[in-house]
PDB file of N, CA, C and O in Angstrom:
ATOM      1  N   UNK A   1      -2.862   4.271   7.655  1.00  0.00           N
ATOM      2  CA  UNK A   1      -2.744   2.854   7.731  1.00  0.00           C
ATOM      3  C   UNK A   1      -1.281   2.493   7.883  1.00  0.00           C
ATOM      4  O   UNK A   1      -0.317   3.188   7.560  1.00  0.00           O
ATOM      5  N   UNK A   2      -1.279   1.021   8.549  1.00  0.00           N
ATOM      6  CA  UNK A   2       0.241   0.615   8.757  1.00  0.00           C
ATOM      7  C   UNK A   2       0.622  -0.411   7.533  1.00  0.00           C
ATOM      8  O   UNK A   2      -0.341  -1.048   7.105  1.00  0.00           O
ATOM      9  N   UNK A   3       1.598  -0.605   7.054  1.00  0.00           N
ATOM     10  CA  UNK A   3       1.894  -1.940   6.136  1.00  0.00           C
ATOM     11  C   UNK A   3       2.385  -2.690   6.574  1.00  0.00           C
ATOM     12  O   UNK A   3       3.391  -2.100   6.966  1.00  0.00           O
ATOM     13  N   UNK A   4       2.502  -3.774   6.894  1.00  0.00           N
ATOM     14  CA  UNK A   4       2.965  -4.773   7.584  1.00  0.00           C
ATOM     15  C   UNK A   4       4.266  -5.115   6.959  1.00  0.00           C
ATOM     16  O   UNK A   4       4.354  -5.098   5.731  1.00  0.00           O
ATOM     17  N   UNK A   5       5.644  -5.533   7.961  1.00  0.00           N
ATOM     18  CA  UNK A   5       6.078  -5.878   7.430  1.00  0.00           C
ATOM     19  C   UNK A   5       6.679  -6.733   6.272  1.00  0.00           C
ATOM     20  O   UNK A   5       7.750  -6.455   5.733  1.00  0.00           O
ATOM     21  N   UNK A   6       5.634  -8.156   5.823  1.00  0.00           N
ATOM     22  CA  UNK A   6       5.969  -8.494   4.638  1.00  0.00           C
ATOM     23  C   UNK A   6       5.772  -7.499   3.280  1.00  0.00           C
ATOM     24  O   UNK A   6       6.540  -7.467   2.319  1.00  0.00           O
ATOM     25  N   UNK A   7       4.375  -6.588   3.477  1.00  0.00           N
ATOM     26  CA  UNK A   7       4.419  -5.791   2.215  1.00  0.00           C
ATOM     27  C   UNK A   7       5.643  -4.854   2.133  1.00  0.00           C
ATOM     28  O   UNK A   7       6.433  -4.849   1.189  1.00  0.00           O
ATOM     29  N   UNK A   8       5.699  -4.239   2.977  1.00  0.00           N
ATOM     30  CA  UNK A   8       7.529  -3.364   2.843  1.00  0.00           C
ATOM     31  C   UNK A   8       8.680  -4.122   2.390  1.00  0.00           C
ATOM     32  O   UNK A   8       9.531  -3.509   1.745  1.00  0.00           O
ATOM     33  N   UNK A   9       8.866  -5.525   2.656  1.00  0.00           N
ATOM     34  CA  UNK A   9       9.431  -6.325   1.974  1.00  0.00           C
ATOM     35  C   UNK A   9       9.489  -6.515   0.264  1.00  0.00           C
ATOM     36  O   UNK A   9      10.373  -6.550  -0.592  1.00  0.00           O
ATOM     37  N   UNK A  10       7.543  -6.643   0.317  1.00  0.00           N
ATOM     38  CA  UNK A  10       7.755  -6.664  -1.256  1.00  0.00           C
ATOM     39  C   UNK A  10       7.478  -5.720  -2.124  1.00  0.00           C
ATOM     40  O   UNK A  10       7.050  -5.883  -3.266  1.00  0.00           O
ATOM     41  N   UNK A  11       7.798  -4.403  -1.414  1.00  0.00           N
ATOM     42  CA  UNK A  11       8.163  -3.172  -2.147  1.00  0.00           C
ATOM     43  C   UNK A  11       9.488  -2.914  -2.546  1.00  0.00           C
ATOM     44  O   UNK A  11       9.674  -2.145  -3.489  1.00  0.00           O
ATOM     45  N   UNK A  12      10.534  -3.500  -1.908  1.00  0.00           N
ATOM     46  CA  UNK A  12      11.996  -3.431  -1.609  1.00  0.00           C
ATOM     47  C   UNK A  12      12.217  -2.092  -0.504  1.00  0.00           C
ATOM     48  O   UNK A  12      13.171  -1.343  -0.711  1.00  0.00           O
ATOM     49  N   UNK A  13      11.643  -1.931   0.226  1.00  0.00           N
ATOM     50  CA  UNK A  13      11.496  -0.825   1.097  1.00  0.00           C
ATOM     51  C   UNK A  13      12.875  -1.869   2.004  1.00  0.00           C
ATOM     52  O   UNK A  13      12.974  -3.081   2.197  1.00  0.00           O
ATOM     53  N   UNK A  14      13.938  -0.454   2.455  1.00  0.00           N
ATOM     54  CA  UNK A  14      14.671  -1.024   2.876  1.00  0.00           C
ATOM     55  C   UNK A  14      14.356  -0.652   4.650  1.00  0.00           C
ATOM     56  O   UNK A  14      13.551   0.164   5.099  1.00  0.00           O
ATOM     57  N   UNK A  15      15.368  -1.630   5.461  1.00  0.00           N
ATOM     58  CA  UNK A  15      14.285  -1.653   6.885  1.00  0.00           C
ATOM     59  C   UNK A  15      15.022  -0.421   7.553  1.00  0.00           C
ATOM     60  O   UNK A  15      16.214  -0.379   7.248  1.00  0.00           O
ATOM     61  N   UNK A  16      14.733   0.259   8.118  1.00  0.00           N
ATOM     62  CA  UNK A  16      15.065   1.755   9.025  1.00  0.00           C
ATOM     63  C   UNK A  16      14.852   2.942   7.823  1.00  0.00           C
ATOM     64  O   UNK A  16      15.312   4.067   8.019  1.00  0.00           O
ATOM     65  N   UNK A  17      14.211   2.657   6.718  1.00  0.00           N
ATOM     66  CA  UNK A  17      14.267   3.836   6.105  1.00  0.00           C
ATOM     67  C   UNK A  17      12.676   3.821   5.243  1.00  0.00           C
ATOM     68  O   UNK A  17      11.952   2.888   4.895  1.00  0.00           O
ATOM     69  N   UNK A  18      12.562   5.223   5.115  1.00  0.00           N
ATOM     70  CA  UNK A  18      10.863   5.532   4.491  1.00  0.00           C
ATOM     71  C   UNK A  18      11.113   5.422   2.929  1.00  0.00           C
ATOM     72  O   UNK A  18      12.197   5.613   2.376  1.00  0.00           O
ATOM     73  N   UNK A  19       9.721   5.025   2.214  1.00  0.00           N
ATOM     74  CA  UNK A  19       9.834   5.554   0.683  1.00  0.00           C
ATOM     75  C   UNK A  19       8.983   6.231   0.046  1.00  0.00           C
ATOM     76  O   UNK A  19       8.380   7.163   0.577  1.00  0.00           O
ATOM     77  N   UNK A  20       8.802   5.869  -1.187  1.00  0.00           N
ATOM     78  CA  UNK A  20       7.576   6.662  -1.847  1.00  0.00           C
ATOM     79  C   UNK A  20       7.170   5.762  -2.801  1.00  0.00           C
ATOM     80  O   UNK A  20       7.882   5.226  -3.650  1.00  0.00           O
ATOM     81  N   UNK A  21       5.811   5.599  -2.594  1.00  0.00           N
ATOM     82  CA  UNK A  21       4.792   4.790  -3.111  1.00  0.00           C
ATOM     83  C   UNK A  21       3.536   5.381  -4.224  1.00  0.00           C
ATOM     84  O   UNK A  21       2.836   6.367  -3.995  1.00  0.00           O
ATOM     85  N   UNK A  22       3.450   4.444  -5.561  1.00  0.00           N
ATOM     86  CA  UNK A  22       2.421   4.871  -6.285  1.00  0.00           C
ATOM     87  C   UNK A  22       0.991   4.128  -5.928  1.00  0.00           C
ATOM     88  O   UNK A  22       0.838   2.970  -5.540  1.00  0.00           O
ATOM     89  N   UNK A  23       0.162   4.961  -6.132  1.00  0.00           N
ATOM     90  CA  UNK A  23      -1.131   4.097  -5.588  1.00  0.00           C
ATOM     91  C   UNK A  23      -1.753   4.210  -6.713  1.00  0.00           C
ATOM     92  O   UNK A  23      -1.568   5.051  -7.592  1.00  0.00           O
ATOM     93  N   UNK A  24      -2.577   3.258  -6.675  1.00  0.00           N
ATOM     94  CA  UNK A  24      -3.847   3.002  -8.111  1.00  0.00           C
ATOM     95  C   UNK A  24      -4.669   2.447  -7.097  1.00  0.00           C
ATOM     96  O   UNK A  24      -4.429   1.755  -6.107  1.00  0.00           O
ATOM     97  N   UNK A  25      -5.963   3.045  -7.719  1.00  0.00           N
ATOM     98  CA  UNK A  25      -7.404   2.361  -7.797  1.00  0.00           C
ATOM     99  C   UNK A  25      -7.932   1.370  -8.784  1.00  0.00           C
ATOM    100  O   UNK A  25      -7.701   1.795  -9.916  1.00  0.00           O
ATOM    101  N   UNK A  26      -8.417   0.463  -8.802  1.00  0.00           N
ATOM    102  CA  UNK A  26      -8.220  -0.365 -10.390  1.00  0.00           C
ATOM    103  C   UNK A  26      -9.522  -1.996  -9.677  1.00  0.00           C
ATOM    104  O   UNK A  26      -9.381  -2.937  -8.896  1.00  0.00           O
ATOM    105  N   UNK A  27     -10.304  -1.621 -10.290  1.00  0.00           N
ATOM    106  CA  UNK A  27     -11.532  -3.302 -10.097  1.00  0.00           C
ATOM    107  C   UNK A  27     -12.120  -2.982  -8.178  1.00  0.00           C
ATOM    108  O   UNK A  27     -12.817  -3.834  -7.626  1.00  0.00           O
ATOM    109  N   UNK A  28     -11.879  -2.251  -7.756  1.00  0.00           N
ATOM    110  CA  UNK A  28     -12.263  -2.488  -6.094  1.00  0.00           C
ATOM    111  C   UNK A  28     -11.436  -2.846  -5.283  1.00  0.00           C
ATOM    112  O   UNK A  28     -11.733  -3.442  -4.247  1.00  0.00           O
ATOM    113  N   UNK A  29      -9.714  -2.394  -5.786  1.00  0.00           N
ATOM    114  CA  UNK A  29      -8.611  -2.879  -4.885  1.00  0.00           C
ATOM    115  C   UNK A  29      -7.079  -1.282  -4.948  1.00  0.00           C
ATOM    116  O   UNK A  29      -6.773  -0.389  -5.738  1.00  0.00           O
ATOM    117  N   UNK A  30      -6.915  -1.451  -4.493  1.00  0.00           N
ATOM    118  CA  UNK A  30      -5.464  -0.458  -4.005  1.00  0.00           C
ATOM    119  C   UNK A  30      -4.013  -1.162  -4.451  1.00  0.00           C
ATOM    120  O   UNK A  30      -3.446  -2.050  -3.814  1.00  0.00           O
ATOM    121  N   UNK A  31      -3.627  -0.659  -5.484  1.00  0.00           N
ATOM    122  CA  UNK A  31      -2.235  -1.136  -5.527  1.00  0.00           C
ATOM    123  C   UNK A  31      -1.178  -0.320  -5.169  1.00  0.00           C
ATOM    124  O   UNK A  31      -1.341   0.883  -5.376  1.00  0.00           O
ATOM    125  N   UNK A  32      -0.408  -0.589  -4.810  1.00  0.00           N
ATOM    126  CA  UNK A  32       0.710   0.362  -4.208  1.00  0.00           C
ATOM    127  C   UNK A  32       1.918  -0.310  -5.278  1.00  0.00           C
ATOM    128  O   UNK A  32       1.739  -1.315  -5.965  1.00  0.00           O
ATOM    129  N   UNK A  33       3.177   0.512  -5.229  1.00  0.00           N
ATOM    130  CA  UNK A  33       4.284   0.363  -6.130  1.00  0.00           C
ATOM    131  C   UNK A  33       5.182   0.937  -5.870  1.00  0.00           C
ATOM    132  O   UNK A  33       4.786   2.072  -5.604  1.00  0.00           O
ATOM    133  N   UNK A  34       6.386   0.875  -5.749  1.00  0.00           N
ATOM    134  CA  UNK A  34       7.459   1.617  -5.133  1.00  0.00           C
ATOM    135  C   UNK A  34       8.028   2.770  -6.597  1.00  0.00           C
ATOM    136  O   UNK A  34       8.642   2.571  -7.645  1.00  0.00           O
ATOM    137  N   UNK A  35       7.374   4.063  -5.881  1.00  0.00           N
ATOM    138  CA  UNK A  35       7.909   5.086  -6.744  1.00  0.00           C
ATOM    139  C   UNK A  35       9.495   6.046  -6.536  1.00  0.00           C
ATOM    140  O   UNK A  35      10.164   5.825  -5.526  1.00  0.00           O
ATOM    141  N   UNK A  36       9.835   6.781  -7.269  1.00  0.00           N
ATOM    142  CA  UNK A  36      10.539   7.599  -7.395  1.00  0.00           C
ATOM    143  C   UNK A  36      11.198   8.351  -6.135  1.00  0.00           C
ATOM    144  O   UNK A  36      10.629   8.324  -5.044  1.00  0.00           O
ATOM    145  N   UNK A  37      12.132   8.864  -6.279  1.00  0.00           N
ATOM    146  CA  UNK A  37      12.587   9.808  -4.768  1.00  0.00           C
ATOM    147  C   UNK A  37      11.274  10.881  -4.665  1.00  0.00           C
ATOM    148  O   UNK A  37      10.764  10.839  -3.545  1.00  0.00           O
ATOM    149  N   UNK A  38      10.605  11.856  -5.618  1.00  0.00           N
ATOM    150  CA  UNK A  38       9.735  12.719  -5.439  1.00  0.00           C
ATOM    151  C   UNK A  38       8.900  12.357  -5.886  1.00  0.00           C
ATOM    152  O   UNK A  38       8.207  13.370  -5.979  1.00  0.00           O
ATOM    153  N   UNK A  39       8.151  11.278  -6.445  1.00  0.00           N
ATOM    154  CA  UNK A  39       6.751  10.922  -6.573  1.00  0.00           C
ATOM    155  C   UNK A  39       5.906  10.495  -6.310  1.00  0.00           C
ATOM    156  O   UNK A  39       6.459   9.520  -6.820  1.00  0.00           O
ATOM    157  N   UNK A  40       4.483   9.968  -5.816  1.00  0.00           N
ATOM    158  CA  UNK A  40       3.989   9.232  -5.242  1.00  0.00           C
ATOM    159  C   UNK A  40       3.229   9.784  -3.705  1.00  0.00           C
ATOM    160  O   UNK A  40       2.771  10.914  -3.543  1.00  0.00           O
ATOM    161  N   UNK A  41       3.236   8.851  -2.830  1.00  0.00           N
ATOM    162  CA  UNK A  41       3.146   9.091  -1.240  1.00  0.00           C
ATOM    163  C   UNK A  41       3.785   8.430   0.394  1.00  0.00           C
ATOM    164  O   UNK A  41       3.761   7.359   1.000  1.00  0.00           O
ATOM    165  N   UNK A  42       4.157   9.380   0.529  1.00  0.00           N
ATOM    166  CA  UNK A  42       5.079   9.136   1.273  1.00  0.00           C
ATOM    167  C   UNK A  42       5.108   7.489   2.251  1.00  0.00           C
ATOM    168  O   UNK A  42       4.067   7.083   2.767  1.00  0.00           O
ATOM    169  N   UNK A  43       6.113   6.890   2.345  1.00  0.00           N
ATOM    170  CA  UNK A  43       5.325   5.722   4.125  1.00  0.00           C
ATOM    171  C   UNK A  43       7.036   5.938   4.629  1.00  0.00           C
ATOM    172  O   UNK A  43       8.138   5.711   4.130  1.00  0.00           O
ATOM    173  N   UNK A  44       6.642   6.362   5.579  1.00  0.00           N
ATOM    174  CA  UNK A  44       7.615   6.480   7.024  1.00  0.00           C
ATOM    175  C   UNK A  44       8.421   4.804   7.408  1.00  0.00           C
ATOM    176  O   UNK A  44       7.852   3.769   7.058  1.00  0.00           O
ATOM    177  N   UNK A  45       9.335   4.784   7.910  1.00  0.00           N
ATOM    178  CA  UNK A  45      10.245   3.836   8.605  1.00  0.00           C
ATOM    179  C   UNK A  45       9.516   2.719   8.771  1.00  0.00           C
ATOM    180  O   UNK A  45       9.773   1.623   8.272  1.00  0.00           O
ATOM    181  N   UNK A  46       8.337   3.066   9.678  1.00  0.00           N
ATOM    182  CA  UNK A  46       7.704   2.181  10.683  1.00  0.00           C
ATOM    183  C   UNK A  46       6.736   1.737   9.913  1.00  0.00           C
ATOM    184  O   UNK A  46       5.930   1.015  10.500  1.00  0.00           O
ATOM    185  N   UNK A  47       6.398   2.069   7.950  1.00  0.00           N
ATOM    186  CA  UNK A  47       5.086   1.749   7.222  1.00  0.00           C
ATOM    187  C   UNK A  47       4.389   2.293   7.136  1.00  0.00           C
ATOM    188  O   UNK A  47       3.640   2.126   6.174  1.00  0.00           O
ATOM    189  N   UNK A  48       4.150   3.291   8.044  1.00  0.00           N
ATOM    190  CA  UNK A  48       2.592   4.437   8.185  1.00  0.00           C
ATOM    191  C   UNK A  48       2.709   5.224   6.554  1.00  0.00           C
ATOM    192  O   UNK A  48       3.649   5.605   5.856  1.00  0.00           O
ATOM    193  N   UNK A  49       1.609   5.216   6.456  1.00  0.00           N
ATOM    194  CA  UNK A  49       1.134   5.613   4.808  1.00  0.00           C
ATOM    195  C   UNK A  49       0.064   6.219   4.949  1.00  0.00           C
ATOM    196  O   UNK A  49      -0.777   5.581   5.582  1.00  0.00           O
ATOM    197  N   UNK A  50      -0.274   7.330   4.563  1.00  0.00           N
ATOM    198  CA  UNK A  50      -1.776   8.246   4.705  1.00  0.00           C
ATOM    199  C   UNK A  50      -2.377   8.245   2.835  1.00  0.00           C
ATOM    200  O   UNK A  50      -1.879   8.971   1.975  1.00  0.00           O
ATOM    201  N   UNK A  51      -3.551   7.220   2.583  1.00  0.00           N
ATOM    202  CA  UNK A  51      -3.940   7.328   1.774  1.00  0.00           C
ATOM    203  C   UNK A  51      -4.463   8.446   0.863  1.00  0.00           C
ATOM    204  O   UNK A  51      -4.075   9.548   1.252  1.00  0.00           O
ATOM    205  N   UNK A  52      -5.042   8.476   0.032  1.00  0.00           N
ATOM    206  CA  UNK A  52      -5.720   9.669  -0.410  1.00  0.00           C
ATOM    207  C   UNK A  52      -7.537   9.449  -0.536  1.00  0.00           C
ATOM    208  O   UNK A  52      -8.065   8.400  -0.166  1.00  0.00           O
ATOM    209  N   UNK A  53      -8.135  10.322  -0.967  1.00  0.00           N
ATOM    210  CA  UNK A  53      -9.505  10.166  -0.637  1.00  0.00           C
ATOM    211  C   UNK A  53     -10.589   8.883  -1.338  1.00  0.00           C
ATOM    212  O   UNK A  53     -11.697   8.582  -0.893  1.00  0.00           O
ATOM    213  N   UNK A  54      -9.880   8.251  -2.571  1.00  0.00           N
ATOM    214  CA  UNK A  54     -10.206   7.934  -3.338  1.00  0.00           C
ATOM    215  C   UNK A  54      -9.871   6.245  -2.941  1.00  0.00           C
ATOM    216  O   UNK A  54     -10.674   5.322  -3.076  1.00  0.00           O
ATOM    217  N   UNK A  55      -8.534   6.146  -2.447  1.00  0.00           N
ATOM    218  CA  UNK A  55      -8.095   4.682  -2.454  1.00  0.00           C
ATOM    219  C   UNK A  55      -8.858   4.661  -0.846  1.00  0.00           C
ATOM    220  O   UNK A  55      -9.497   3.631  -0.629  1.00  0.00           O
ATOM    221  N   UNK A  56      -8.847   5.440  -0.002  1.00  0.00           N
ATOM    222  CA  UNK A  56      -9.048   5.168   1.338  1.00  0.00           C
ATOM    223  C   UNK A  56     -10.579   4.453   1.373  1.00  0.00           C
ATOM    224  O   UNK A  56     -11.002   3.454   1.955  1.00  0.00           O
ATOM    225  N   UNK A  57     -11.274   5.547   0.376  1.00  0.00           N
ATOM    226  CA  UNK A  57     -12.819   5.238   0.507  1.00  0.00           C
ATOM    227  C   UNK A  57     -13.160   3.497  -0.128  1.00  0.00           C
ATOM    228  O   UNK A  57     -14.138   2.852   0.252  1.00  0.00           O
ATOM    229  N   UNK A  58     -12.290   3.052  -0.980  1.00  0.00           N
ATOM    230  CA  UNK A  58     -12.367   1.928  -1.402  1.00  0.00           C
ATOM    231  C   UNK A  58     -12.064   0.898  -0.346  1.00  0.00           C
ATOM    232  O   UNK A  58     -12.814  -0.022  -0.020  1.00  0.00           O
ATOM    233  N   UNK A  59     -10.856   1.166   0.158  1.00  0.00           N
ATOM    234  CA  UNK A  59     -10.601   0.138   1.413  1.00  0.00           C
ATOM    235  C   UNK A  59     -11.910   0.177   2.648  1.00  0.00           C
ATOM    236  O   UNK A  59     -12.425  -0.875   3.027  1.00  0.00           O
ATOM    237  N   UNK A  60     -12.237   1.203   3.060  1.00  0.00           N
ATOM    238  CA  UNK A  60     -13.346   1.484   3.707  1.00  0.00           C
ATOM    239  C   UNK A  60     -15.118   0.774   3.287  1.00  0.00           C
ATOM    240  O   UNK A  60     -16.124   1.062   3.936  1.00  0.00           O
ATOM    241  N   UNK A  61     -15.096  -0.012   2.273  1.00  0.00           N
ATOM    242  CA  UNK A  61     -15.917  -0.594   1.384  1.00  0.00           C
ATOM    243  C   UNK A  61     -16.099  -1.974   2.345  1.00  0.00           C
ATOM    244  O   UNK A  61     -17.177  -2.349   2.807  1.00  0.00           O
ATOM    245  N   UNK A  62     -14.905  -2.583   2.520  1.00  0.00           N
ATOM    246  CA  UNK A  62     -14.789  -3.926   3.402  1.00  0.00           C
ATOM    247  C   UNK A  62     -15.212  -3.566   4.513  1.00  0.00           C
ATOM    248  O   UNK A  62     -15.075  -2.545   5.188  1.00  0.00           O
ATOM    249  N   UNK A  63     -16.100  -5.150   4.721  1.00  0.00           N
ATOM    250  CA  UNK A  63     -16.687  -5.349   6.340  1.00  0.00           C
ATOM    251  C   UNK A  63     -15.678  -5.185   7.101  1.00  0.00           C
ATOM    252  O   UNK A  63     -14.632  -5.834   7.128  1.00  0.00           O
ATOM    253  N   UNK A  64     -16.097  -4.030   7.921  1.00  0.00           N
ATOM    254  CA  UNK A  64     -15.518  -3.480   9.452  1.00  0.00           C
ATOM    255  C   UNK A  64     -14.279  -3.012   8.744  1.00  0.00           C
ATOM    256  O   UNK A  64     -13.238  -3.061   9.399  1.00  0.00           O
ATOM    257  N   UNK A  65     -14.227  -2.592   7.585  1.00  0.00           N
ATOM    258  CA  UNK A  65     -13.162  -1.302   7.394  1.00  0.00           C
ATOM    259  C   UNK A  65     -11.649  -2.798   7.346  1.00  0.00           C
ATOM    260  O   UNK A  65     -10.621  -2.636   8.003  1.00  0.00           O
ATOM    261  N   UNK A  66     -11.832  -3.833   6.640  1.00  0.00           N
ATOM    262  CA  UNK A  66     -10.998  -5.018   6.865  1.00  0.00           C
ATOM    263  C   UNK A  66     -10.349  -5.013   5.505  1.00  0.00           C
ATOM    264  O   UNK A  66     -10.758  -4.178   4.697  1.00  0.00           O
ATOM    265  N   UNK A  67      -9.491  -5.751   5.190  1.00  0.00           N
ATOM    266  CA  UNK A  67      -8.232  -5.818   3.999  1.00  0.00           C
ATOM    267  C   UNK A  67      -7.665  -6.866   3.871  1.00  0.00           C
ATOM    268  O   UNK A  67      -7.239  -7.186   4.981  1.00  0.00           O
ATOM    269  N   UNK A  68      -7.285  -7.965   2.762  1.00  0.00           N
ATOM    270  CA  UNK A  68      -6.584  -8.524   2.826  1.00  0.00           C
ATOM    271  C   UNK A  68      -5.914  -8.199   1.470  1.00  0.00           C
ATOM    272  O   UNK A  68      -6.369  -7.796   0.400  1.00  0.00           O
ATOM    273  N   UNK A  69      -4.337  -8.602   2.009  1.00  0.00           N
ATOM    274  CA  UNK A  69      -3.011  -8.180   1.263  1.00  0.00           C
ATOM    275  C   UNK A  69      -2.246  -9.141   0.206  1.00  0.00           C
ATOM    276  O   UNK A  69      -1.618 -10.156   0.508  1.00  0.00           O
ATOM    277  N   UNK A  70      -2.418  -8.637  -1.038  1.00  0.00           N
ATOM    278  CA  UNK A  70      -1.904  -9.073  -2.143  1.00  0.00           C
ATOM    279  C   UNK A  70      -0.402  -9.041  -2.264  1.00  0.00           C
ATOM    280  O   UNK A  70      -0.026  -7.983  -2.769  1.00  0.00           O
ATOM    281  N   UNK A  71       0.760 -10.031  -1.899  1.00  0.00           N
ATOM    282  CA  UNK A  71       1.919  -9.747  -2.084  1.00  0.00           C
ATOM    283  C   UNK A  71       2.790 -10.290  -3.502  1.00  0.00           C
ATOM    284  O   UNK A  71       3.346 -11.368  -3.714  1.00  0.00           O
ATOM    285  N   UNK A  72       2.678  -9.301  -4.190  1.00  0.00           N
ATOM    286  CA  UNK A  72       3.902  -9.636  -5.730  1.00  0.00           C
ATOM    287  C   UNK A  72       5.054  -9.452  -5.633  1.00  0.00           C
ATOM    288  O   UNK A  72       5.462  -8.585  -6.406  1.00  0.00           O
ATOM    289  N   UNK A  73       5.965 -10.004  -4.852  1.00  0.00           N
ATOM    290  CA  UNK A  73       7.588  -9.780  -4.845  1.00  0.00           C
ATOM    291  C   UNK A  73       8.198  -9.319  -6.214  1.00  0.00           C
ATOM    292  O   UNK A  73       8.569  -8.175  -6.474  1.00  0.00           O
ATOM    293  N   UNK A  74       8.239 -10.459  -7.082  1.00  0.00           N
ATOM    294  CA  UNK A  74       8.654 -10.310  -8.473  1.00  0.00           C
ATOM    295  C   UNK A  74       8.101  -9.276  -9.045  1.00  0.00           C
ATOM    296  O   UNK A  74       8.736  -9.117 -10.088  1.00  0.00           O
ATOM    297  N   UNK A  75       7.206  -8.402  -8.964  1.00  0.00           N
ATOM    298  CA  UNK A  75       6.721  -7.256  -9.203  1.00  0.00           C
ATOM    299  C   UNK A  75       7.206  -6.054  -8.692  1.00  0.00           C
ATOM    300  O   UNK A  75       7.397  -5.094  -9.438  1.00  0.00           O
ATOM    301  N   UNK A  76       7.487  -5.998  -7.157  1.00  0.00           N
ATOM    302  CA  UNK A  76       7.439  -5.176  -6.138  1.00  0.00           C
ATOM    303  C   UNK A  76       6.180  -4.292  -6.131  1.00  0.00           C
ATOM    304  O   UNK A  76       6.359  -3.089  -6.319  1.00  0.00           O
ATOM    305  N   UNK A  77       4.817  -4.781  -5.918  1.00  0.00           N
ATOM    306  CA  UNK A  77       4.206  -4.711  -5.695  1.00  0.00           C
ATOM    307  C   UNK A  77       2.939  -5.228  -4.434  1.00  0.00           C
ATOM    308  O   UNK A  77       3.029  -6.361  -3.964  1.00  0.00           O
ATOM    309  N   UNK A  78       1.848  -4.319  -3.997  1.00  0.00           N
ATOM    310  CA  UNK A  78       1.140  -4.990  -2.858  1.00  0.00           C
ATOM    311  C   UNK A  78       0.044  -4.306  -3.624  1.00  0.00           C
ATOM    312  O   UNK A  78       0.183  -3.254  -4.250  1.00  0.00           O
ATOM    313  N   UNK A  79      -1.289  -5.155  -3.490  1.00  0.00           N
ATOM    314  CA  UNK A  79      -2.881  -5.165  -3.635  1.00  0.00           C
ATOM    315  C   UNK A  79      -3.148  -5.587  -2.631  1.00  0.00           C
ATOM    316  O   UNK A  79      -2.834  -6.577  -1.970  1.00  0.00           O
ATOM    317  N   UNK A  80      -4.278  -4.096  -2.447  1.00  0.00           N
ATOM    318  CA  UNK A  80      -5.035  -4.679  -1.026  1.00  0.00           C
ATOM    319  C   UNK A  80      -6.223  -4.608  -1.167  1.00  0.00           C
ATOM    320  O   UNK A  80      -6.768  -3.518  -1.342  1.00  0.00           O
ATOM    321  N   UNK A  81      -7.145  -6.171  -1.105  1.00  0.00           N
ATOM    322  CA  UNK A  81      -8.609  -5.803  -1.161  1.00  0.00           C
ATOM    323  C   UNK A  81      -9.351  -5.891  -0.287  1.00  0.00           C
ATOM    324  O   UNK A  81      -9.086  -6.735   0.570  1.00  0.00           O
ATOM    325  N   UNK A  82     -10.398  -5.188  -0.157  1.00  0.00           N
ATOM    326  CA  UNK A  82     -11.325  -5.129   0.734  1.00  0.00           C
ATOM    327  C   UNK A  82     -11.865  -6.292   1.231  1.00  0.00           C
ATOM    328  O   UNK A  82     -11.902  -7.103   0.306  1.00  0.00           O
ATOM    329  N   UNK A  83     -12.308  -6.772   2.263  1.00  0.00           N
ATOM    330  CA  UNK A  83     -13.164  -8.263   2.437  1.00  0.00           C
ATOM    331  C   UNK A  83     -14.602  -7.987   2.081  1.00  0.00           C
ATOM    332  O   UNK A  83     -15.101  -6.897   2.363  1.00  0.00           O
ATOM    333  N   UNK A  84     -15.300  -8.950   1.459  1.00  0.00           N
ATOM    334  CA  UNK A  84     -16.480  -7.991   0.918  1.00  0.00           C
ATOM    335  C   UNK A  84     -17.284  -9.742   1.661  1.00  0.00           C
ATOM    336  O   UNK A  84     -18.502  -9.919   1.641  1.00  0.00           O
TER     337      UNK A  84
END
C-alpha cells in the first residue's frame, strides 16, 4: 500500500526520506506510529509500506478492499479503517 502524503506528514516522516513504522491491530482498524531506527516496518521515500498478514487482512475487510484515513498530528499517528 501507498500512504498518502498527508499521513507521512502526520507521522513526521520527513519528505525524500523512508522510516519505520509500528502497526497495531486494535477494534477493526490499523494504526501505524512512527517507530525507532530498527523497529517496526519499513515505508520507502515515496510511502510504499508492505503490511503484515494480520493488519492487511483487516484492511481487506472493507468494500472493494477501500480505507478511510484517520489523521492524529498531535499524536503522530494514522488509523486506517476499513469502509464497512
Amino acid at each position: 500500500m501507498t500512504l498518502p502524503v498527508a499521513a507521512r506528514k502526520s507521522l513526521k516522516m520527513m519528505k525524500g526520506r523512508g522510516a519505520r513504522v509500528t502497526v497495531a491491530v486494535d477494534k477493526g482498524a490499523v494504526t501505524l506510529a512512527l517507530a525507532g531506527v530498527t523497529g517496526g516496518f519499513r515505508v520507502s521515500p515515496g510511502g510504499q509500506l508492505e503490511l503484515g498478514e494480520e493488519a492487511r487482512s483487516v484492511l481487506q475487510t472493507g468494500v472493494g478492499r477501500h480505507y478511510w484515513v484517520e489523521l492524529r498530528d498531535d499524536q503522530g499517528m494514522v488509523t486506517l479503517h476499513p469502509f464497512t
